[in-house]
C-alpha positions as CSV (number, residue, x, y, z in Angstrom):
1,X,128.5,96.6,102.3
2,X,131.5,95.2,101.0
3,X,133.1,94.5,104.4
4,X,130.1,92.7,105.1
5,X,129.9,90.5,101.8
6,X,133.6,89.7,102.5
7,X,132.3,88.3,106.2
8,X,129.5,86.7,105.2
9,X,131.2,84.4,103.2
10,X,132.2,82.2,105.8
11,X,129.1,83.4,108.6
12,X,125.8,83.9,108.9
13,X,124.4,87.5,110.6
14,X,121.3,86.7,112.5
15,X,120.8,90.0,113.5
16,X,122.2,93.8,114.3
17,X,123.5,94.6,117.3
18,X,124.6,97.9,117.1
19,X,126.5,100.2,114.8
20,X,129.2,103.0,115.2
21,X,130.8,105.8,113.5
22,X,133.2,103.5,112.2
23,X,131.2,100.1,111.9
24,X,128.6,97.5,113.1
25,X,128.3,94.7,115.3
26,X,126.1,91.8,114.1
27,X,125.3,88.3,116.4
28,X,126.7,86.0,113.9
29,X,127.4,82.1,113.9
30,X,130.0,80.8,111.5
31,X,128.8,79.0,108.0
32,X,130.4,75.4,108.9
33,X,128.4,75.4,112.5
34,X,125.3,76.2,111.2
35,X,125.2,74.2,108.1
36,X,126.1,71.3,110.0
37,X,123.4,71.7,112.9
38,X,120.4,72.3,110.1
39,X,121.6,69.0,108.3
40,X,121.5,67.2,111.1
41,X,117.6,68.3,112.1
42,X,115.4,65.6,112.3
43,X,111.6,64.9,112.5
44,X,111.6,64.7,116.2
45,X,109.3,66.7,118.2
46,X,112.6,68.1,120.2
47,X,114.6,68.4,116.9
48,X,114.0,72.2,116.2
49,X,114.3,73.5,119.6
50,X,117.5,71.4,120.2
51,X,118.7,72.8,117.0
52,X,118.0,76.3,117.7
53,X,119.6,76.2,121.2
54,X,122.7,74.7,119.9
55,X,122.9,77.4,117.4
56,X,122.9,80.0,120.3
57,X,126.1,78.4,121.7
58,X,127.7,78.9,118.7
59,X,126.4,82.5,118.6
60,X,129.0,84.9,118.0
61,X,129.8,89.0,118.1
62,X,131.1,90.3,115.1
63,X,132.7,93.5,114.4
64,X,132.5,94.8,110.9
65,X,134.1,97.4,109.4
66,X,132.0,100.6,107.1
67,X,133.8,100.7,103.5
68,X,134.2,104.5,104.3
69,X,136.0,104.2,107.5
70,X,138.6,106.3,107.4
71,X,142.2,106.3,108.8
72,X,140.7,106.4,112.3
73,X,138.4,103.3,111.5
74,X,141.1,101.4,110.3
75,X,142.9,101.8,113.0
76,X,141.1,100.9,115.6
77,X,140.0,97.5,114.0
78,X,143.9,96.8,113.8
79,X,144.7,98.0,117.1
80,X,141.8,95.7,118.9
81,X,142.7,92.2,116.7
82,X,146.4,92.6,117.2
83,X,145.9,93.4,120.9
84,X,143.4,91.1,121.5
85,X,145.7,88.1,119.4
86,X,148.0,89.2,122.1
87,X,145.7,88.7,125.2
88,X,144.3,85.7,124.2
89,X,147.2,83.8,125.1
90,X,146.6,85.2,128.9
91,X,143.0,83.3,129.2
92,X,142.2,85.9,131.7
93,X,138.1,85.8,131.8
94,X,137.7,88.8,132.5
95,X,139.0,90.2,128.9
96,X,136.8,89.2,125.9
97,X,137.9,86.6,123.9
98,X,138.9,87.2,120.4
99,X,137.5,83.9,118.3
100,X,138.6,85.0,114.9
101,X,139.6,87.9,112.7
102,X,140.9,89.1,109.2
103,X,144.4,90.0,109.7
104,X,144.9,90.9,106.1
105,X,142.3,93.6,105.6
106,X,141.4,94.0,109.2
107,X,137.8,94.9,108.2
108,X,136.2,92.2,110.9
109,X,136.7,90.6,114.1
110,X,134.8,87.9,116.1
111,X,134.1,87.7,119.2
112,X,132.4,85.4,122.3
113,X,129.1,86.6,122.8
114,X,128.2,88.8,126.1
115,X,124.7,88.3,126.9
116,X,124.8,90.3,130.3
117,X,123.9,94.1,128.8
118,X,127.1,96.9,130.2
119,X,127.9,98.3,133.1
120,X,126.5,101.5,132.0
121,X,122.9,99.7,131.3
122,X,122.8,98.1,134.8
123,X,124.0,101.3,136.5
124,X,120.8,102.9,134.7
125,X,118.6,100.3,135.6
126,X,119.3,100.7,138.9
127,X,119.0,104.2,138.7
128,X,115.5,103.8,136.6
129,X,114.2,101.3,138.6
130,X,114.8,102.8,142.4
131,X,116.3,99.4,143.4
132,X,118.0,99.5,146.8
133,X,121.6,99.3,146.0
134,X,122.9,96.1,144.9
135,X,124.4,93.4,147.9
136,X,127.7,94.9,148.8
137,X,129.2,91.0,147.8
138,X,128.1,91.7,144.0
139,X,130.5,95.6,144.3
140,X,133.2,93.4,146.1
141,X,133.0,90.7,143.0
142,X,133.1,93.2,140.2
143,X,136.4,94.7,142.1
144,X,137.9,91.7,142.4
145,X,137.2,90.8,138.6
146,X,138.3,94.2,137.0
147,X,141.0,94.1,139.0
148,X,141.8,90.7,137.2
149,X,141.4,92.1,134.5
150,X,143.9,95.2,135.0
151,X,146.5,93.4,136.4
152,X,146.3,91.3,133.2
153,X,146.2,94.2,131.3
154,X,148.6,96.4,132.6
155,X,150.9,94.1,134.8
156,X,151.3,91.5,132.8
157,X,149.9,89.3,135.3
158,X,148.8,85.7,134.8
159,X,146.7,84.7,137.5
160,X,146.4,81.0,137.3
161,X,150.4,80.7,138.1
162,X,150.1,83.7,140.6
163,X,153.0,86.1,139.2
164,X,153.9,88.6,136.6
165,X,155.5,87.1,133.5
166,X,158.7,89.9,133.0
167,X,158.1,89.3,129.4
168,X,154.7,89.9,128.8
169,X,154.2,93.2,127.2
170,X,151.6,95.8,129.1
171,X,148.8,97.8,127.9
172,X,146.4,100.7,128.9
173,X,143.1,100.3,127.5
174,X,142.4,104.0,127.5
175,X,138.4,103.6,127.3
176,X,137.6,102.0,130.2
177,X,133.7,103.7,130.7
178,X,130.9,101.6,131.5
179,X,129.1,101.1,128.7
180,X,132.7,98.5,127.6
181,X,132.7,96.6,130.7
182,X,130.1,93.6,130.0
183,X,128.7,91.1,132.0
184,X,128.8,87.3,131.2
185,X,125.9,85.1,132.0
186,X,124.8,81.8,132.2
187,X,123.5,80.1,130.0
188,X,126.1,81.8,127.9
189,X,129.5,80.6,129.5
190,X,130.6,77.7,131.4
191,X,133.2,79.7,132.5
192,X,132.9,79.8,136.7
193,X,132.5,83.1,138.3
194,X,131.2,83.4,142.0
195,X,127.9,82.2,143.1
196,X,125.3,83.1,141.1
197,X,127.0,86.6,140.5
198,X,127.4,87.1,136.8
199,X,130.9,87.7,135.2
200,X,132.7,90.9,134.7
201,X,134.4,91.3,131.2
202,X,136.2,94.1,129.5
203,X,135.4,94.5,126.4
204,X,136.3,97.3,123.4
205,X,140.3,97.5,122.6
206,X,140.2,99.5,119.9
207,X,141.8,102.6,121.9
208,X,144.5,100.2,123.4
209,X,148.4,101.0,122.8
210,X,151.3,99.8,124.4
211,X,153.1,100.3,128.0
212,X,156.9,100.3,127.5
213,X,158.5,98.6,130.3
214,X,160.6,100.5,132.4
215,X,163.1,97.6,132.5
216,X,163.6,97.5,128.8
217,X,162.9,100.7,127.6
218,X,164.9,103.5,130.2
219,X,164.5,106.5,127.9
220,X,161.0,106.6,128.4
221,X,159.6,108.8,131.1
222,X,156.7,107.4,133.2
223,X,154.7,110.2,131.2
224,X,155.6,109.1,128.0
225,X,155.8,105.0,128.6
226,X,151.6,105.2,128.9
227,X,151.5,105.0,132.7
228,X,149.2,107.7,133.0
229,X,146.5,106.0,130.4
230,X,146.7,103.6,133.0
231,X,145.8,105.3,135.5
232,X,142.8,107.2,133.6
233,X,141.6,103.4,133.4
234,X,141.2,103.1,137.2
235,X,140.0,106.1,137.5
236,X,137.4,105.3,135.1
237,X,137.2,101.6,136.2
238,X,136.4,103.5,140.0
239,X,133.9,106.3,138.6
240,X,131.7,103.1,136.9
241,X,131.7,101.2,140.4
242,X,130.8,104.2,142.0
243,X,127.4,104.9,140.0
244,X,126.0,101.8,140.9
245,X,127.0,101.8,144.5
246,X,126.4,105.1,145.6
247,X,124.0,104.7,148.4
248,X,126.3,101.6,149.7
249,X,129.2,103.9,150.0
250,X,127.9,106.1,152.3
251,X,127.9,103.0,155.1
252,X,130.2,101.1,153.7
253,X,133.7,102.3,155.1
254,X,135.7,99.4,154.2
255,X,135.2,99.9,150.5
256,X,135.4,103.7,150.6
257,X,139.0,102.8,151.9
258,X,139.5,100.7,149.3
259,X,138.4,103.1,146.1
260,X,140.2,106.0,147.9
261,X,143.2,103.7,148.5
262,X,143.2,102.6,144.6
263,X,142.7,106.4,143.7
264,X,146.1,107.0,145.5
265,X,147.9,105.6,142.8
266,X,146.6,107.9,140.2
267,X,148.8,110.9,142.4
268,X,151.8,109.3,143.0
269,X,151.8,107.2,139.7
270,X,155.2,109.4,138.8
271,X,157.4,107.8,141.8
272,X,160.6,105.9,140.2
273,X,158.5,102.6,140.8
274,X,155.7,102.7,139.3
275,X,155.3,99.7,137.6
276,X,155.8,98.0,141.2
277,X,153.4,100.6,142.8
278,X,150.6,99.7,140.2
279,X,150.7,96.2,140.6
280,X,150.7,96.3,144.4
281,X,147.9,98.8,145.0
282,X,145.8,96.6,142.3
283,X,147.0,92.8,144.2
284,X,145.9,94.9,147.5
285,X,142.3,95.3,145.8
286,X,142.3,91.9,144.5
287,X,143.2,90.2,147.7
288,X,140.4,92.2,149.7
289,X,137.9,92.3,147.2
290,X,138.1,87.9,147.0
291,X,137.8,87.9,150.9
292,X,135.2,90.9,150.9
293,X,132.7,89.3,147.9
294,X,132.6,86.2,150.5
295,X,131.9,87.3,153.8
296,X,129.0,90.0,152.5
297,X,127.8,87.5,149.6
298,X,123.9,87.6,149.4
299,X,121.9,85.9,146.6
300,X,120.9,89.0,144.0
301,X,117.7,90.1,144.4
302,X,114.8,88.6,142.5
303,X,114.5,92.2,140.2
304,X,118.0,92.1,139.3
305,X,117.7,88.4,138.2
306,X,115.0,89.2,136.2
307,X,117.1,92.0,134.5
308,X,119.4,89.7,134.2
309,X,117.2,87.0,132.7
310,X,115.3,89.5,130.5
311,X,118.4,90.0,128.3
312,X,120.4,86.7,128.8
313,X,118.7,85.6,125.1
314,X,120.3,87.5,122.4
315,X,118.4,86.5,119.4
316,X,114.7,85.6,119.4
317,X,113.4,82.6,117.7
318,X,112.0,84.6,115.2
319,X,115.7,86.2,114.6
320,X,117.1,82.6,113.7
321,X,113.9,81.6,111.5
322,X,114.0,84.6,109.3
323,X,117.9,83.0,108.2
324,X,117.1,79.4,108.3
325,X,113.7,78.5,107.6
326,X,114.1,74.8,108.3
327,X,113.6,75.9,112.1
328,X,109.6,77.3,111.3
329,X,107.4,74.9,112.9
């Protein structure tokens, strides 16, 4: 409880979101944002619902840490500000942005708020629900976005100039399942994704560590530099594709190719270049994924909007009334 009472002096929680061995996640909205939106309420008929949708823009995820986390806890809170910090300065889209975070104690973070459910709740949706299998477009636009994402990650790629950055220091992520790859949706984001596809965001760096570079680190094996936590990521990037697109890869040569060509770099990832290798196979992916997404695109189907739409509001009206009043009608 302490962790919290040290957050909640500068934020409101709304609401729970989930909790952890080593701590909870809360929707939050920072204390100067929502002081200065319930001041400003007025007796107009649209005053409370304005105010209340304003309030959900400035909703944010927070991260707290238990008082009895241990080593492990600690560490992990550390490891995901510092290496998010890091990322930030990337604004790759596809990597959750860090808003905020105590770097003294490291006991809580902040982040923007995914609205779009994981990976891993989708995939069992679509199991649950005996949907056909999702347009082939939507598999070719979550490639083409993790595969921002990785190349950010691990190559040190910044895609709005188009080249690696020799500088840039490289990670594995090390967790990369489906239930920490989120999707971003509108209303949520005016950040532009593809059509009315919803975003693709990695989320969860607490596992993260390092790369060395081969240039500037020679004593380092391949082993030993991290290069084979990177290639557990694409192999677990590949197996979370895979559940939701089953039935489309039986017909669907072009992206069996694809997969099985990305999979190639997990059994030769010990060649002499295999920084070079990495970010080939996954600028390969990209490039055919971006063409792919637009020649197959369909609109998604009217029961995966609804899924979609079902989740897209993270806290209820009721959520916001019980912590400021002023919004009852």
């Amino acid at each position: 409880m302490f962790n919290r009472r040290r957050f909640e002096r500068d934020h409101y929680i709304i609401k729970e979101l989930g909790s952890g061995a080593y701590g909870h996640a809360y929707a939050s909205v920072p204390k100067a944002t929502a002081d200065q939106i319930v001041s400003e309420l007025t007796s107009s008929p649209n005053a409370v619902p304005a105010a209340k949708a304003r309030l959900r823009a400035g909703l944010q995820a927070a991260k707290i840490s238990k008082a009895s986390t241990g080593f492990h806890g600690k560490l992990g809170l550390r490891t995901e500000i510092q290496t998010l910090q890091y990322l930030n300065n990337s604004s790759c889209p596809n990597i959750v942005h860090l808003i905020d975070a105590d770097s003294v104690s490291n006991t809580w973070l902040t982040l923007e708020m995914l609205n779009g459910r994981t990976l891993a709740q989708f995939a069992t949706f679509i199991e649950d629900s005996y949907c056909r299998s999702p347009p082939a477009g939507l598999c070719w636009h979550m490639l083409f976005e993790l595969a921002e994402a990785l190349l950010t990650l691990h190559c040190g790629f910044n895609g709005k100039k188009g080249k690696v950055a020799p500088d840039r220091q490289k990670y594995a992520h090390n967790d990369v399942a489906g239930r920490n790859i989120m999707f971003r949706t509108a209303p949520s984001t005016t950040e532009v994704s593809f059509r009315d596809y919803p975003g693709v965001v990695l989320v969860d760096f607490g596992s993260a560590q390092k790369v060395a570079s081969k240039a500037t680190d020679e004593i380092h094996s391949v082993k030993h530099r991290g290069v084979d936590h990177q290639a557990l990521d694409l192999k677990e990037a590949i197996i979370a594709i895979k559940r939701i697109f089953l039935i489309l890869l039986r017909t669907d040569v072009r992206l069996r190719d694809a997969l099985k060509e990305l999979s190639s770099w997990t059994l030769d990832k010990d060649d002499a270049k295999a920084d070079e290798s990495l970010l080939n196979h996954l600028l390969q992916l990209r490039d055919q994924a971006l063409k792919a997404r637009t020649e197959l695109y369909k609109p998604l189907p009217p029961r995966i909007v609804a899924y979609f739409n079902q989740h897209a509001q993270v806290v209820s009206d009721r959520d916001l009334e019980k912590v400021f009043p002023e919004l009852k009608n």
